[in-house]
Each structure stands twice: as C-alpha cells, then as structure tokens.
DOTOR-154659 format. One line per field, with one value per residue (C-alpha): residue in three letters; y, x, z. Coordinates in nm, 4 decimals, m for minus. Each point is the difference from the previous one (the first is absolute). Layout:
<recs>
aa: (ALA ...)
v: (Y ...)
u: (X ...)
w: (Z ...)
</recs>
This chain:
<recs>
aa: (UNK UNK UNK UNK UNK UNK UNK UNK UNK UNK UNK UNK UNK UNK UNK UNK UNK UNK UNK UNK UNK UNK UNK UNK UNK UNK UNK UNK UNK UNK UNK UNK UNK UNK UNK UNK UNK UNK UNK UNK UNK UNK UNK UNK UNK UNK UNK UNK UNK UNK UNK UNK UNK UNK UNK UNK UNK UNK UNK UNK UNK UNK UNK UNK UNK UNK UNK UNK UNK UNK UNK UNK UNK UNK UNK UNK UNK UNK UNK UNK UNK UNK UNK UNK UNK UNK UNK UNK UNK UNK UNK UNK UNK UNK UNK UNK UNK UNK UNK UNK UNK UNK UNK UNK UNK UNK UNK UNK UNK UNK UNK UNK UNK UNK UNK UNK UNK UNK UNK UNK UNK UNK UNK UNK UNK UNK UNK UNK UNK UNK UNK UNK UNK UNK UNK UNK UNK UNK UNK UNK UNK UNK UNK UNK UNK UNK UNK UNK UNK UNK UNK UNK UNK UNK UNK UNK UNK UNK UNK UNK UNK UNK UNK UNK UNK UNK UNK UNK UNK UNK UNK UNK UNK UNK UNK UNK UNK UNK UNK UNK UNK UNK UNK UNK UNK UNK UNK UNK UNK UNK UNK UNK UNK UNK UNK UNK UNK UNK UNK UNK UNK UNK UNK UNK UNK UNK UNK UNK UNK UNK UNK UNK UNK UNK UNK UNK UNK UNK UNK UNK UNK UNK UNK UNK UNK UNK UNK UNK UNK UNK UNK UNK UNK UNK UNK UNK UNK UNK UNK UNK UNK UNK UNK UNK UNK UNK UNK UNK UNK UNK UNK UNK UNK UNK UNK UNK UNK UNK UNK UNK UNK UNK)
v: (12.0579 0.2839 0.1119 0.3516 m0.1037 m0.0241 0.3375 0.1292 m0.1430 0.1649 0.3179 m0.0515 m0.0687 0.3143 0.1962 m0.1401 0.0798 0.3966 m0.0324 m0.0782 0.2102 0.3187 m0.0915 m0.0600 0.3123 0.1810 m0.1843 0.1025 0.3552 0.0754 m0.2404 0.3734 0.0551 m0.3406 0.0523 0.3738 m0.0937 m0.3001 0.2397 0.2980 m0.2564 0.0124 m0.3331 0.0809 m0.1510 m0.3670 m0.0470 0.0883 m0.2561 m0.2653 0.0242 m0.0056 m0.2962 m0.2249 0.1438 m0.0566 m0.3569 m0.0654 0.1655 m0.2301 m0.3160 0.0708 0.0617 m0.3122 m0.2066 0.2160 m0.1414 m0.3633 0.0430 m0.1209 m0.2941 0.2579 0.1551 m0.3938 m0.0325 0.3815 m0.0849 m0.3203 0.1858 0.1510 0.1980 0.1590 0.0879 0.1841 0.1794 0.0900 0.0809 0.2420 0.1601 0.0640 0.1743 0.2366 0.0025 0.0850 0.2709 0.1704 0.0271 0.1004 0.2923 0.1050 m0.0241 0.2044 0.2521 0.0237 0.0565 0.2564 0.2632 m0.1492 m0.1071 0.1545 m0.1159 m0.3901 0.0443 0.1129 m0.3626 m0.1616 0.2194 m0.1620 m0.3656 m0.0087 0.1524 m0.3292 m0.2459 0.1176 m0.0241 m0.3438 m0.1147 0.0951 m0.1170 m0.3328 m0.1135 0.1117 0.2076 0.1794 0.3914 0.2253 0.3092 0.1019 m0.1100 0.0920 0.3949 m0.0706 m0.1483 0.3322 0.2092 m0.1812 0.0720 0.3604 0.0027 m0.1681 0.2205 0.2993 m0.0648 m0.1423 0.3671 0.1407 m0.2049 0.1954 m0.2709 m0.4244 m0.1599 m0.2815 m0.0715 m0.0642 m0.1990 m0.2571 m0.0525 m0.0325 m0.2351 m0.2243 m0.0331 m0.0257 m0.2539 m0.1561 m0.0345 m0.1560 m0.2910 m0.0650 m0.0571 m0.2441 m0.1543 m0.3290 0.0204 0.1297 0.3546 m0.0967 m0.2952 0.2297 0.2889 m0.2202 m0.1454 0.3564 0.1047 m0.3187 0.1021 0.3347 m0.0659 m0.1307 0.2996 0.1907 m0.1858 0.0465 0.3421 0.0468 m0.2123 0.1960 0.3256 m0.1166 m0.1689 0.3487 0.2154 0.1758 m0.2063 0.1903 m0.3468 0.0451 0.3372 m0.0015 m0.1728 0.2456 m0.0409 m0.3261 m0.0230 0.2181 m0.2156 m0.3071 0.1339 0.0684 m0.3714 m0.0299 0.3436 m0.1602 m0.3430 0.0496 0.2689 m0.2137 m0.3337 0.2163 0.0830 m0.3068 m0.1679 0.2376 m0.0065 m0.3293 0.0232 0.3323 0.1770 0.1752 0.2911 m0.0117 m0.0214 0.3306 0.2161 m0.0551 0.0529 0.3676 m0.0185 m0.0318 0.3113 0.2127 m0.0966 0.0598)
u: (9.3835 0.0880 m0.2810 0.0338 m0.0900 m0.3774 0.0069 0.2236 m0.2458 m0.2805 0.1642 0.1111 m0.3523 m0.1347 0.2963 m0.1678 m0.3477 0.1167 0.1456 m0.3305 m0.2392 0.2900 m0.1276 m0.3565 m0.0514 0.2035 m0.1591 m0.3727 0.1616 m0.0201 m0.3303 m0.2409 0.2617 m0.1281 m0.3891 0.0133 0.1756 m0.3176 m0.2608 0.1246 m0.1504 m0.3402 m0.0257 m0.1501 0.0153 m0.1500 0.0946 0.3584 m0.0357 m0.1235 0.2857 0.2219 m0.1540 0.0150 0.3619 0.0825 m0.0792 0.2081 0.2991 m0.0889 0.0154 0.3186 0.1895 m0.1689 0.1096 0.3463 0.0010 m0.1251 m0.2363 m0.3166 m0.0282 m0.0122 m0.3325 m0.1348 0.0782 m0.1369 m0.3321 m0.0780 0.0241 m0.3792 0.1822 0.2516 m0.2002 m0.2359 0.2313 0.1600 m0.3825 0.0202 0.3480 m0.1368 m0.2956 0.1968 0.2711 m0.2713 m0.1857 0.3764 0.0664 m0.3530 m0.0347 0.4258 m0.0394 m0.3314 0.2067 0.3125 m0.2414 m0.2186 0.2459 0.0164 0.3477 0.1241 m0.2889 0.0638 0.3707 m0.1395 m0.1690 0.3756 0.1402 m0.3255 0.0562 0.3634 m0.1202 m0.2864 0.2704 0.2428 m0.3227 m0.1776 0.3914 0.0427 m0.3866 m0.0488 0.3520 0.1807 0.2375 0.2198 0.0207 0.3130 0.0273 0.1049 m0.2878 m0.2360 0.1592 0.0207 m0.4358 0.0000 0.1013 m0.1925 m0.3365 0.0980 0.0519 m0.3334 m0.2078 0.1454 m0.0852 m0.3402 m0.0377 0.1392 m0.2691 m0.2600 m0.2416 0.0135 0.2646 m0.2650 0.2143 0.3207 m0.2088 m0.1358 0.3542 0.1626 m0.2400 m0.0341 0.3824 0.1150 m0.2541 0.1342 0.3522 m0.1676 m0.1416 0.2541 0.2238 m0.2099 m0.0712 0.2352 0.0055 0.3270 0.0553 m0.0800 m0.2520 m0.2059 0.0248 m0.1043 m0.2845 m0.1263 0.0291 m0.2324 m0.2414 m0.0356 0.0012 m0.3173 m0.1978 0.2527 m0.0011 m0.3397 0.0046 0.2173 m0.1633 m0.2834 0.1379 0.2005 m0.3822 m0.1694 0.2680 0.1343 0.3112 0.3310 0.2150 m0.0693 0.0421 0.3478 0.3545 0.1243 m0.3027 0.0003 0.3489 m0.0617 m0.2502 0.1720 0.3112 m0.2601 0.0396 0.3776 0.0108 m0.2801 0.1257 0.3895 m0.0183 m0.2412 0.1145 0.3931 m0.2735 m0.1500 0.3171 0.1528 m0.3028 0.0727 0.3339 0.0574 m0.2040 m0.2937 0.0903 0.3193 m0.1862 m0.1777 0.2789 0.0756 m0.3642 0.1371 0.1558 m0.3171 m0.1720 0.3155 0.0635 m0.3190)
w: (12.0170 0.2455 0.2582 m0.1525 m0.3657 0.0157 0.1695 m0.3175 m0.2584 0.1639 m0.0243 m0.3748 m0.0422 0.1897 m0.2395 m0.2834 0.1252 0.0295 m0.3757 m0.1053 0.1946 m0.1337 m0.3389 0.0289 0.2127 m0.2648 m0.2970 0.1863 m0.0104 m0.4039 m0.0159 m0.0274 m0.3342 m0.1430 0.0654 m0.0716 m0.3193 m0.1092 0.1203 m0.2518 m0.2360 0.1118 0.2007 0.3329 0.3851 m0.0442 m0.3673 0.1202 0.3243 m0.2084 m0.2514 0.3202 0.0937 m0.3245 m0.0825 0.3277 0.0126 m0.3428 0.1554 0.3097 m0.1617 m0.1667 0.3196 0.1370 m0.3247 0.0136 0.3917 m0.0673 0.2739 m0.2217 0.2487 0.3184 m0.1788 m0.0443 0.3486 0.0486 m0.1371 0.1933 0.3058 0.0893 0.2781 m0.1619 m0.3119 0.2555 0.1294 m0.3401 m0.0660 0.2241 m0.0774 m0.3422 0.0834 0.1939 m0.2860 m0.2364 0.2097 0.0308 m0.3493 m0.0777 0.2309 m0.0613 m0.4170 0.0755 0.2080 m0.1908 m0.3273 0.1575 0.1312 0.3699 m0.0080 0.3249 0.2027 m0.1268 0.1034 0.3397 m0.0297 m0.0162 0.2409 0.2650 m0.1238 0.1646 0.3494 m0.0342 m0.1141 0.3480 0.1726 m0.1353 0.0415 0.3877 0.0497 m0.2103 m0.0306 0.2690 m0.1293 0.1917 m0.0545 0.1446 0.1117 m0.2651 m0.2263 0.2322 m0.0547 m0.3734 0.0257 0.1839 m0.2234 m0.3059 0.1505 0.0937 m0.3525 m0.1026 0.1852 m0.1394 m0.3773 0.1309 0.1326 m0.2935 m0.2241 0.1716 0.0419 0.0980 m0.2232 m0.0525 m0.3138 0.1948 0.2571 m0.2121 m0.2031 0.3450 0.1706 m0.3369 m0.0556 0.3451 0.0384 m0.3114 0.1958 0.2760 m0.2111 m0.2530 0.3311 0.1480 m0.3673 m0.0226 m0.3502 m0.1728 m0.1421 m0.3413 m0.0051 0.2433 m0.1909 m0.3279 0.1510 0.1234 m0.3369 m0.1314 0.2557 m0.0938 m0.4182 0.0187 0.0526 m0.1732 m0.3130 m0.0274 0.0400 m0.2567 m0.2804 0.0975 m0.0821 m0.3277 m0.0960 0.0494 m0.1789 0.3148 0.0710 m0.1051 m0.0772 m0.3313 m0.0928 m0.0906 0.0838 0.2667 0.2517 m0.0690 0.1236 0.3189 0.1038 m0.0421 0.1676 0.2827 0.0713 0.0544 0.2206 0.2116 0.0628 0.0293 0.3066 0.1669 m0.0392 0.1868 0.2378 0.1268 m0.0399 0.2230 0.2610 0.0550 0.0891 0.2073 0.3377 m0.1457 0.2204 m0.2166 m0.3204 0.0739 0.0460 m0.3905 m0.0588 0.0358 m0.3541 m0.2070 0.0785 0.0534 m0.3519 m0.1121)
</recs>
C-alpha cells in the first residue's frame, strides 16, 4: 500500500466527519419547531425531557441493533471507567436539554442561540488548550469576530445571558467528554440514554399515576412525544460520531449552523 494512503483515509474520514456534523448542526437547527410543537399540547419542561429521554433510548437501541454493535455496549458496560465518564456526559447532556427545552418553551429563544453561538468559541478553545489543536490566522480572525458578535447580543439582552452560559458550558463540556469517551458513537450514546431513563421513567409513571401526564390524552401528542426520541438521538449520535473523528476546533465552526437556524 502506498505511503500516501493512510493519509487519504484519514481525510475521507475527516470528509465524512464534516457530512455529519452539516446535518446534525442543521437537524439541531429546526429542534425549537419539534418542542414548540409538543409543548402547544400542554406538556411542560421535565415531562417533555423525560419523554426525550425514554424515546430517545428506543430510537438508540434501534440504530445500535441496525449497527450490530450490541456487543460494543456489553463491552461498554464492563468498563467502570468509561461508564463514568459516559456518567458524566449525560449529566451534562441532560442539564442542556433541560435548560434549552425550558428556553425554547418560554419565549427565550434568541438568548439560547446566543448559548450555541458561545459553545463553538469553548470547543476552538478546549481544542487549542486540551488537545492541541492548531488554530490559523485565519480562525483566530473568524474566533475574533464570533465573540465580537457574542458580546454584542449579550449587550443587547440587557442583563447576564446566564441562560446562554449554562447551555454553553454544559454542551461544550459535553464535546469535551464524549471525545475522550472510547466508546463508539452509538453504544455511548445508548448507554447515556439507560443512565438517564431511570429517573426519567419514574418521573413519568409518576405523572401518568397522578393524572397530569399528557401521553394519554390523545394520538397526536402522543406521537410528538415519541418522535421526541428519534429527533434527540439521531443528531447526537452524527455528533459524537463526528467528535471523534475531526479537530474540535473544527467541530465548532459548524456549531454556527444551529443557532443561525434557529
């Protein structure tokens, strides 16, 4: 095999890595549709997130099945390390989509895009600082102009965009583990999933029990919520797929697409 041809299947793979982020960014961009469209129902914040979660983790193990890769989440869960770190990833996960459904739901829209349009300027930064990722000049003028950017809407909110904090910390701080996480795109994003459907489960037969869950009340929020699932796991699983394979720094210049969609 020519000396050149691991060099060319990197770069296929880095291709293939862009592909993906371009669709999860772009999938991420219509996500306020979806929730604004289950909370016109009545369902609110954490009956929403838990419905994300449960779905989610259906959706989750079909792509696993779909990918064979039930023996990566055998291998997955007799790793202590790795399912502490995944641990982690989906408490910041969960504390994203928490705070953004909250946002999108509440009339605060522009102020969580501001949160996406931080998380890329953390991604260049955690990928310069932790990975060693090398920034041009060009990028640096591009980071430049991003935070020029970011401080003007933070000035034109009137007051600390404590909202677009937390969603940037949480998910750029997802990034950061899910790229250190050995596990694959889709057992790791499974096994997040079963972590998180504990308490969520419970919450939800909780609500159903007491006559406050919305599952029930007819076939079309029934079907938003469950569609919830599928919206949730297929941008994500692109995403950690992609983190894997591509600079972070990289990764957060399509982090741009999200909230300018939005």
């Amino acid at each position: 095999m020519p000396d050149s041809a691991p060099a060319e299947l990197a770069a296929a793979e880095q291709r293939k890595a862009v592909i993906a982020g371009v669709i999860c960014y772009v999938f991420w961009g219509v996500v306020p549709l979806v929730l604004q469209a289950i909370a016109a129902y009545g369902p609110g914040t954490w009956e929403i997130m838990c419905h994300r979660i449960v779905w989610g983790l259906v959706a989750s193990a079909i792509f696993v099945a779909g990918a064979r890769q039930w023996p990566q989440v055998l291998v997955v869960l007799g790793q202590p390390k790795t399912l502490m770190w995944l641990t982690l990833s989906a408490v910041f996960i969960a504390t994203n989509w928490t705070l953004y459904i909250w946002a999108v739901n509440h009339g605060r829209t522009i102020e969580a895009s501001l949160g996406y349009y931080i998380t890329p300027l953390l991604n260049m930064a955690a990928g310069a600082l932790l990975f060693r990722e090398r920034i041009g000049r060009i990028g640096q003028a591009a980071i430049g102009l991003a935070l020029v950017g970011v401080v003007i809407q933070a000035v034109a909110l009137g007051h600390l965009p404590y909202v677009s904090l937390i969603l940037a910390v949480s998910f750029g701080s997802y990034g950061i583990v899910r790229k250190r996480v050995t596990a694959d795109a889709l057992p790791g994003l499974f096994i997040e999933c079963l972590i998180l459907s504990v308490p969520g489960l419970a919450y939800i037969a909780w609500l159903q029990h007491s006559g406050a869950g919305h599952f029930t009340n007819g076939a079309a929020v029934a079907a938003w919520l469950i569609f919830s699932g599928p919206v949730t796991a297929a941008p994500l699983a692109l995403f950690a797929w992609a983190a894997r394979r591509m600079p972070l720094s990289t990764l957060g210049f399509l982090q741009f697409l999200a909230p300018t969609i939005a």
